[in-house]
N, C-alpha and C positions, 0 to 999 in steps of 0.2 A: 642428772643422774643420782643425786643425792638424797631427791625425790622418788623414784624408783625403789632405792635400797632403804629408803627408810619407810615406805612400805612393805617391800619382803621382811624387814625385820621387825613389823606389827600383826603379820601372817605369820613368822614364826611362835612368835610370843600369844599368839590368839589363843593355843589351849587354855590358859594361865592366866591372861591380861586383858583385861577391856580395854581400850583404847579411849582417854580422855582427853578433853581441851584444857584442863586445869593441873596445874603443876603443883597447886597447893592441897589437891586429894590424890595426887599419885602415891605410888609403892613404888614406880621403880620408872626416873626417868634418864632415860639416854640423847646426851647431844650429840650431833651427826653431824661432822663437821667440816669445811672446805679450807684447803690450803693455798687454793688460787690468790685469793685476792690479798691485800694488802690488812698488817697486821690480821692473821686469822689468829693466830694461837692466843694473840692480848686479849683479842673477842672472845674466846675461848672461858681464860681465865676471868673475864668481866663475868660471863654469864655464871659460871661458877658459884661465884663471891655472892653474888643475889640469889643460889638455889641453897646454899647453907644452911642462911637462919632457918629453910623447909622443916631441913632436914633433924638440926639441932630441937625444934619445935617439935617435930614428930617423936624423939627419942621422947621427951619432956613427958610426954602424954605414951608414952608403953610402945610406940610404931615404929618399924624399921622401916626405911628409904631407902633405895637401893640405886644409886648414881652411876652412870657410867659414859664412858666419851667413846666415841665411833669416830669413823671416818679418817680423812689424810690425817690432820693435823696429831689423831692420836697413834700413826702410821708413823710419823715423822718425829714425834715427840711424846712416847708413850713412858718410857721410863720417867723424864721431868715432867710431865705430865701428875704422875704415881708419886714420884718426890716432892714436886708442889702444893699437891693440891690433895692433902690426906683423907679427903672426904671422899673422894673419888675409889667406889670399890671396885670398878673396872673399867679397862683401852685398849678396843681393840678395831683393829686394823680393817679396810674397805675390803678387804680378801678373807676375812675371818667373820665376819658377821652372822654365818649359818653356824657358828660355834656358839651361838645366844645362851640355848639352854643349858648349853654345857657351864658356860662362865657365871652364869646367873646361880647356878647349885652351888659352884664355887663360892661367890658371894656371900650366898643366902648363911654358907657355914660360918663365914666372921674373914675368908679370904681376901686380901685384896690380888687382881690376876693384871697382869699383862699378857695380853695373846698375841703369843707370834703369828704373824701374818705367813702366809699361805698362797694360793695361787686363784686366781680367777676361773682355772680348772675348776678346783677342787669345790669352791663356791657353787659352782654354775650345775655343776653335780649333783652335790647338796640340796641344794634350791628344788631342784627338778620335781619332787615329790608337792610341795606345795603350792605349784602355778593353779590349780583349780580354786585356790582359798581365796585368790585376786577379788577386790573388791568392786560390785559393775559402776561403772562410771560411762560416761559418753567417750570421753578421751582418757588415751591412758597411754604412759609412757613404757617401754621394752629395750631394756638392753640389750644388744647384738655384739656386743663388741667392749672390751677395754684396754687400757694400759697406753701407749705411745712409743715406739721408737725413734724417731724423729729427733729428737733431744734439741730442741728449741733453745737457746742460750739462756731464756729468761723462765724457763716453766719447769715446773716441780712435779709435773705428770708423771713422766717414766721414774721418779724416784719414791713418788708416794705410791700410784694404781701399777706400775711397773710395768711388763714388758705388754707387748701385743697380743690380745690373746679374742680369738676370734673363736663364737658359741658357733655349731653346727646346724642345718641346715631345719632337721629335723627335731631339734627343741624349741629354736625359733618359732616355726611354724604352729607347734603345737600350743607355746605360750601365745601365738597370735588366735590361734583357732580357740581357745577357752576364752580370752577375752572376749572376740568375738559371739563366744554363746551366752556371753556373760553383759552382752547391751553393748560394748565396746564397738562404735561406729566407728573410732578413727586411733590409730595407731603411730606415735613418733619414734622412731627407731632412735637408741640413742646407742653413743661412744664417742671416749676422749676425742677417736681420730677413726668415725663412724664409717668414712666413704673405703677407709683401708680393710673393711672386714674382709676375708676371705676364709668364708669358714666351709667345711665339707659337705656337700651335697648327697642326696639318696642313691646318686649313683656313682659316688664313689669319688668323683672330681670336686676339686676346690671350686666353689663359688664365688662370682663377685657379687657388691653390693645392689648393680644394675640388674643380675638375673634374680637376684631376690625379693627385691619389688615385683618385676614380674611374677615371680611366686604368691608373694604376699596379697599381690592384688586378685588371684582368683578367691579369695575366702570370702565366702556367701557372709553377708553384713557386714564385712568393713569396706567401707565407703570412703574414707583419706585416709592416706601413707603421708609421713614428713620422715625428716629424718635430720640428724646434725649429733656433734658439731663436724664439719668435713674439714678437709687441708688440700688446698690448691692441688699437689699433686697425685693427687689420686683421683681424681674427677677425670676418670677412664671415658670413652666411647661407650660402651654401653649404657655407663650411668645419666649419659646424657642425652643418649638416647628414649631412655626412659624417660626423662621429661616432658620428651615429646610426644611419645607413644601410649602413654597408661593416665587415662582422667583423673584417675583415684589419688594420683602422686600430685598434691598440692605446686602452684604455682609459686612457690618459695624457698630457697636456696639463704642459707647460710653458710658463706663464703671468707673466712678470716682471713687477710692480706697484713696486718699490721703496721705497714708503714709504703708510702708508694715510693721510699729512696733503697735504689739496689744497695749504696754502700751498705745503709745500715739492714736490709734483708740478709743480707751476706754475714754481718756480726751477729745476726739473730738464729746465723743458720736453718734460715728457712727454703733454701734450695731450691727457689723460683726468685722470679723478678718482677718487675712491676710490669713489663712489657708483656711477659706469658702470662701474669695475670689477666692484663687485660683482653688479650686474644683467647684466654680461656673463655672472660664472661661473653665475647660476641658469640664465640660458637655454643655458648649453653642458652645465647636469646635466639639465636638463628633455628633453637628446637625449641623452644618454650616462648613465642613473641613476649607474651604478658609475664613471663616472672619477677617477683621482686626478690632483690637482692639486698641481703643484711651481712653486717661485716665485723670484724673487731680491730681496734686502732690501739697501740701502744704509743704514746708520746713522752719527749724525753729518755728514748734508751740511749744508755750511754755512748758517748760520741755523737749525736745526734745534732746536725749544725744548723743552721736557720736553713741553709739551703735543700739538707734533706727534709728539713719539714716543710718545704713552700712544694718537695715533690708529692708528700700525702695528699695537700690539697689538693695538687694539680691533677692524681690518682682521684679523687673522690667527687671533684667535679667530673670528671671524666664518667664515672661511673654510673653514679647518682645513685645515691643508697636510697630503700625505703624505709630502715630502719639501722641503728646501727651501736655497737657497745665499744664506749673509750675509753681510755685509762690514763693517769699518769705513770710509768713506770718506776713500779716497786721493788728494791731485791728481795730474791727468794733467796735464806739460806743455801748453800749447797750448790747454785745451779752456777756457771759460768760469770755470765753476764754482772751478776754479785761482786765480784771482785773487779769489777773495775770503775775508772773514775768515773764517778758519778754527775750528771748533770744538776745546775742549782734548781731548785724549788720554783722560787718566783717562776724561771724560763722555763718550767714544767705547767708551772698553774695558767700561763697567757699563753702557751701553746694549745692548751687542753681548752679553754675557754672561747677561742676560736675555731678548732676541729669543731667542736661540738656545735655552736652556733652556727656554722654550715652542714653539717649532719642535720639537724635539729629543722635547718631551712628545709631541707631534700623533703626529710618525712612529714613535714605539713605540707609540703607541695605533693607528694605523694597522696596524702590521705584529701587532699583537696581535690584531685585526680580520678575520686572514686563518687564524689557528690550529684548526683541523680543516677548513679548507674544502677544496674539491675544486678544482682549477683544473688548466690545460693550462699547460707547461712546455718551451719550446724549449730543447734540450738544447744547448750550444753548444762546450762543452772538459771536459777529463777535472777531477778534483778535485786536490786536493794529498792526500788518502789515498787509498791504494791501493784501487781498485774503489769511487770514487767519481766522478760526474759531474756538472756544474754549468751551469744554465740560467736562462732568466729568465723572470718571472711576467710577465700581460700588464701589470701595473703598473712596471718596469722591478725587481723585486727579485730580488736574486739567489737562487735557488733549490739547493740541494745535496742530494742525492740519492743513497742507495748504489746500481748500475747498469751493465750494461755496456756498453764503451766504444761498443756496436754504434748507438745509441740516440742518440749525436752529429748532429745534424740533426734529429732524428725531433721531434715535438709529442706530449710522453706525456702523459695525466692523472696528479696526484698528489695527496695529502690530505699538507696540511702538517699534520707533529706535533711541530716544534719552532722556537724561537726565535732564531736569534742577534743580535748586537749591530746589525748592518747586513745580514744575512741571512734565509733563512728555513731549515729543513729539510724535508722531504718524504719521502714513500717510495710504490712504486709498487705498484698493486693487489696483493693476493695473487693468483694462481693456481691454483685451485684443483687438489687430485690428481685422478688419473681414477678413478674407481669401480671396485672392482676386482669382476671377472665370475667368474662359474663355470659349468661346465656341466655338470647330473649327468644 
């Protein structure tokens, strides 16, 4: 998502801003920033501390810099943010971001701003004017949906993106259909808690995320739907039905379970079990034989005893991921889960060490799974060897390919005939010579 909105906030700044790789010829750079993961704000602060001397250098020589922090962590921490870090002329919040130009004149005067954060509404509104400035790419990401109510013991979602707020029916589609005219082959629908959107339809009824796909899928050139991140309970009948029903909706499901021990799903307030998990995933292969299934694992939440971690395993063999994201558990300021005893380190790091080395087995057994098969490969950028190009399987694997560059967008068949570490290789039919003729 982070990736999305720090796009739209390069399409706003486009009248004004060229967009650079180098931080050392900008005018005005903004970090966009996440609060999920562990120490974000110290990340924060590090990258900081290395954009200064830019900055201080640029004064040196006659040039203004103009810094700014986005995203949760300036959502969650914008005033210490402003306090700490005086180089900083502006932080503003994941809901404020189409305030760019406003904050930037500010700036530009000698201001430093903090912006109050706003609504996903109000954003989504905002935005609406600028979906045709999208940049063509093969793939491309579309937010449908933000916020979380769920309130997860251990996640800072609903306190930094805030409440549920589901885009309509009819913007969606429209940002699908420009992309679409824009080369956009394939489309990942994203939100905190994606599978919950229900947003308003053209006739007047809330929609689910299941009749949306159907929608999504009649638009002439896009050829794959994904979608994530979902939450076990909302993975309605329809939505699973559409798995089974519509080609274009990729054979892969991103499915987060966190821990396969009900006590501790129960502290996590995650409002499913490991057992409806698991009769979720049969009934979602019983419409999709071939989907792979990707997950997220939290290890060491607090209270966490050997025996509920011998139940994650006993969850993940059961399952068998073909890819999958783990963690040791972090506190987040603010959220529940923070304030309580916490689990030791070492029992966190040899927990984590072995989740992972069984994930780790699954997905090369998985991608070993795929070695002479034949599958269809969206071709999406050139390779890092010359007269190679790189696509991706309907299962999200990266595919490499030797190929010409002409084949960028196209959907070629290929027979994988090799392995890499996080990859796959491929190569493309032969073609046959033509018969050579004679005539006596």
């Amino acid at each position: 998502m982070n990736v999305y909105d720090s796009e739209r906030m390069a399409e706003l700044l486009a009248p004004d801003y060229d967009a650079i790789s180098s931080p050392e010829d900008a005018d005005l750079i903004i970090l966009n920033t996440c609060h999920i993961r562990e120490k974000a704000s110290e990340k924060v602060y590090s990258a900081l501390g290395k954009l200064r001397p830019l900055k201080e250098v640029a004064e040196r020589d006659g040039r203004r810099v103009i810094i700014g922090v986005a995203g949760c962590v300036a959502q969650a921490q914008g005033e210490e943010i402003s306090r700490r870090a005086r180089m900083v002329d502006f932080v503003v919040g994941p809901q404020s971001y189409h305030r760019l130009p406003e904050l930037l004149k500010k700036a530009e005067s000698g201001a430093r701003v903090v912006a109050d954060d706003l609504t996903a509404a109000d954003k989504f509104s905002a935005l609406g004017g600028i979906v045709a400035k999208r940049t063509p790419r093969v793939s491309a990401f579309l937010t449908v949906q933000e916020g979380c109510d769920k309130f997860c013991s251990f996640c800072v979602v609903p306190y930094t993106r805030g409440a549920e707020f589901s885009r309509s029916v009819e913007a969606i589609v429209a940002e699908a259909m420009t992309l679409a005219v824009n080369g956009v082959r394939e489309i990942t629908l994203l939100g905190q808690n994606v599978n919950a959107w229900h947003g308003t339809g053209p006739d007047g009824h809330e929609w689910g995320l299941g009749r949306l796909l159907y929608r999504l899928a009649e638009i002439d050139g896009i050829v794959r739907l994904r979608y994530t991140t979902s939450h076990p309970r909302d993975m309605n009948d329809e939505l699973i039905d559409a798995h089974g029903d519509l080609a274009v909706l990729m054979p892969y499901l991103h499915l987060p379970v966190q821990s396969g021990s009900d006590r501790v799903l129960k502290a996590m307030n995650r409002r499913h079990g490991a057992a409806d998990y698991l009769k979720l995933i049969d009934r979602i292969r019983q419409a999709r034989p071939d989907i792979a299934l990707s997950g997220d694992f939290i290890v060491g939440f607090p209270g966490e005893t050997d025996e509920d971690f011998e139940d994650t395993i006993k969850l993940v063999e059961n399952v068998g991921y073909a890819s999958a994201f783990s963690f040791k558990y972090s506190p987040r300021p603010g959220t529940p889960a923070a304030e309580r005893e916490q689990i030791a380190e070492p029992v966190k790091v040899e927990r984590l060490a072995r989740l992972q080395s069984l994930l780790g087995e699954q997905q090369a057994a998985f991608n070993r799974s795929r070695l002479g098969m034949k599958m269809e490969v969206l071709f999406e950028k050139e390779g890092r060897k010359a007269g190679q190009i790189v696509g991706r399987s309907p299962w999200l694997q990266p595919v490499q390919v030797m190929a010409p560059v002409a084949l960028i967008g196209a959907i070629e068949p290929i027979t994988v005939d090799g392995l890499g570490s996080n990859s796959l290789f491929g190569s493309l039919p032969e073609v046959a010579a033509p018969t050579a003729k004679a005539m006596i």
